[in-house]
C-alpha positions as CSV (number, residue, x, y, z in Angstrom):
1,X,14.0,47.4,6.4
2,X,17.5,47.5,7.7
3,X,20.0,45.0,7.5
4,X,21.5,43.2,10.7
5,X,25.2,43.8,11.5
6,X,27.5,41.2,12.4
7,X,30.8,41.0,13.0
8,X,33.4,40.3,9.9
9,X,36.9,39.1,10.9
10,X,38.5,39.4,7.4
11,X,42.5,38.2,6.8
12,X,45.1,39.2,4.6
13,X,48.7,38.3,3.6
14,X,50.2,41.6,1.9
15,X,53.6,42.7,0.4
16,X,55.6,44.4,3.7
17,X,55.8,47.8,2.0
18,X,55.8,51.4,3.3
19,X,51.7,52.7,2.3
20,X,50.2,49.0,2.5
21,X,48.4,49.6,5.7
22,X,47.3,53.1,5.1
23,X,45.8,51.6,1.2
24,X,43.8,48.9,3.3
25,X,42.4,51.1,5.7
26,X,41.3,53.6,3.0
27,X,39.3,50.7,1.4
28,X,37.0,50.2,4.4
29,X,36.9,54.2,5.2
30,X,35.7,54.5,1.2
31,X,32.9,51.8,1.7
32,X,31.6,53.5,4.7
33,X,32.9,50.9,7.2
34,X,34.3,51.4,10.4
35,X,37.5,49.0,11.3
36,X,37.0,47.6,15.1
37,X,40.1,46.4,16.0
38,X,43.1,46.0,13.4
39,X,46.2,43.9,13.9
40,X,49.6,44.1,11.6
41,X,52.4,41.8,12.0
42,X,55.4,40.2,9.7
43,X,54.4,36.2,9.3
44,X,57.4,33.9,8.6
45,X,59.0,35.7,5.9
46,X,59.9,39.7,6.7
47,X,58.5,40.5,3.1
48,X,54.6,39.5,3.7
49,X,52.6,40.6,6.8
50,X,49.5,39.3,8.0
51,X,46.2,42.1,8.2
52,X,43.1,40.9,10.4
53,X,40.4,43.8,10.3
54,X,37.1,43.3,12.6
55,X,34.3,45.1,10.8
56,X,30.6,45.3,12.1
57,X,28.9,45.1,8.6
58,X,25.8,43.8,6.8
59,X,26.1,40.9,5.2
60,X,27.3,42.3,1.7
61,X,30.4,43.6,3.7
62,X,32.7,40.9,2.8
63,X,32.1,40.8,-1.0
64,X,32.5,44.2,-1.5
65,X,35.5,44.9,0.9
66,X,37.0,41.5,-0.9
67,X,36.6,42.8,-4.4
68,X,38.1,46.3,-3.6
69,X,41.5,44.8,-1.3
70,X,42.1,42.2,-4.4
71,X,42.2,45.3,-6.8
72,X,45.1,47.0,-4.7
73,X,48.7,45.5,-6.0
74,X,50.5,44.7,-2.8
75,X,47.5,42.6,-1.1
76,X,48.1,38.9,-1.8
77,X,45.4,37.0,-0.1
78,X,42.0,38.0,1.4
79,X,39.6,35.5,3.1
80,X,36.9,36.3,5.7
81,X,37.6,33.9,8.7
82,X,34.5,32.3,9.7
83,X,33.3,31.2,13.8
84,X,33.5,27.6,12.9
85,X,36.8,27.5,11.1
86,X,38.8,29.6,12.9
87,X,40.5,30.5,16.3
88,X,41.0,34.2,17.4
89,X,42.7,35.5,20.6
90,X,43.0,38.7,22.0
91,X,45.4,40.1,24.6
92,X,45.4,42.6,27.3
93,X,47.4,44.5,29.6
94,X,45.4,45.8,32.6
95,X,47.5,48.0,34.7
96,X,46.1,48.0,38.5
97,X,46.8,49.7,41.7
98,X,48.1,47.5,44.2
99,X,47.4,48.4,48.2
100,X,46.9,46.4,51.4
101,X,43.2,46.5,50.5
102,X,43.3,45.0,47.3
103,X,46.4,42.8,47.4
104,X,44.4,39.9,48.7
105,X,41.5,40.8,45.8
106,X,43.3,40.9,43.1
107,X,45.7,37.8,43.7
108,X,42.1,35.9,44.4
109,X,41.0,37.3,41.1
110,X,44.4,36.1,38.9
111,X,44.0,32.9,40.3
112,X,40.0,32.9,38.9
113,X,40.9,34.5,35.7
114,X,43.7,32.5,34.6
115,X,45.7,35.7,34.0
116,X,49.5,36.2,34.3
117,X,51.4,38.9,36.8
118,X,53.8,40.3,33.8
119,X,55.1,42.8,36.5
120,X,54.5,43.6,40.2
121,X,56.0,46.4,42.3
122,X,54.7,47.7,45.4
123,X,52.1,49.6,44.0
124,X,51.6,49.1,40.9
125,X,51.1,45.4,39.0
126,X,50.1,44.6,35.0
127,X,48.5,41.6,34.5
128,X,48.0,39.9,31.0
129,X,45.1,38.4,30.2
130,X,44.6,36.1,26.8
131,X,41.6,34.7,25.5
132,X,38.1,35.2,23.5
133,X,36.8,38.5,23.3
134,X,34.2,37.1,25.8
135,X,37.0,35.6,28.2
136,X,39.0,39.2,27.7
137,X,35.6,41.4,28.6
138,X,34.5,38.9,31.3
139,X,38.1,40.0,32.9
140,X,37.6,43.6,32.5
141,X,34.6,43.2,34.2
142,X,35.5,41.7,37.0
143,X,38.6,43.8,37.8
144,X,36.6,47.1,37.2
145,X,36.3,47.3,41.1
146,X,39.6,46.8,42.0
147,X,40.5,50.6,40.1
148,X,42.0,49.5,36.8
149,X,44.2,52.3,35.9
150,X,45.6,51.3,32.4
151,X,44.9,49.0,29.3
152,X,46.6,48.0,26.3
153,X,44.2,45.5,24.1
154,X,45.4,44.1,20.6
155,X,42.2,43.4,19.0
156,X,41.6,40.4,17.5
157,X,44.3,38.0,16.2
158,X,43.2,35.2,14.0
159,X,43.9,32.0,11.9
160,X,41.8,29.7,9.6
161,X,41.8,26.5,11.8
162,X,40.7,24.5,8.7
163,X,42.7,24.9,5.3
């Protein structure tokens, strides 16, 4: 019998080092996992940046992904950041065409959506949408019609709510 996949958010704090990244990412690739969406970023201090990795996994995923990043020198922390005590976010950047058809549909739509004009010329606007993964794909959905012509997504960003 197969095992269900679910979805793994795993964090970690690592040394801010040239090879860091590319060591992480070899750990899933040697497990035989794909990474989903990956996110790097300096926290508070320039020397440590924060890792989140979304993994679609069976339920041994963690544990054995875990065990491998602890064994590689730069990697500090590693935690799997569960539903219930977490918050994640993603962000987009759709880039539309804007026309006298549309103008009107797509104004009605930001309003709806909650998202945020982050430029607009005459024919050509780039809204920003942030939210769930649900809230982000809900908004791709809906502005499918009105020709979406570009997107830039981060993935998932993510924090223990609870520590």
């Amino acid at each position: 019998m197969e095992k269900e996949l679910k979805e793994h958010v795993i964090s970690m704090l690592v040394n801010n080092r040239p090879g860091v990244l590319a060591r992480v990412a070899g750990v899933f690739g040697r497990l035989g996992y794909n990474i989903e969406s990956l996110c790097v970023a300096e926290t508070g201090s320039p020397k440590i940046s924060r890792i989140t990795s979304v993994s679609k996994a069976d339920p041994d995923f963690t544990e054995k992904v875990k065990k491998q990043l602890n064994r590689l020198v730069d990697v500090i922390s590693v935690n799997e950041l569960d539903d219930d005590r977490s918050v994640k976010r993603e962000m987009v950047l759709i880039g539309l065409d804007v026309n006298e058809r549309n103008r009107s549909e797509l104004f009605q739509a930001v309003s709806i959506l909650g998202c945020t004009v982050v430029s607009l010329k005459d024919s050509y606007c780039i809204l920003q949408i942030v939210g769930t993964k649900v809230d982000v794909e809900t908004a791709l959905n809906f502005l499918k019609p009105l020709v979406v012509k570009d997107i830039a997504r981060t993935g998932a960003l993510a924090l223990e709510s609870e520590i």
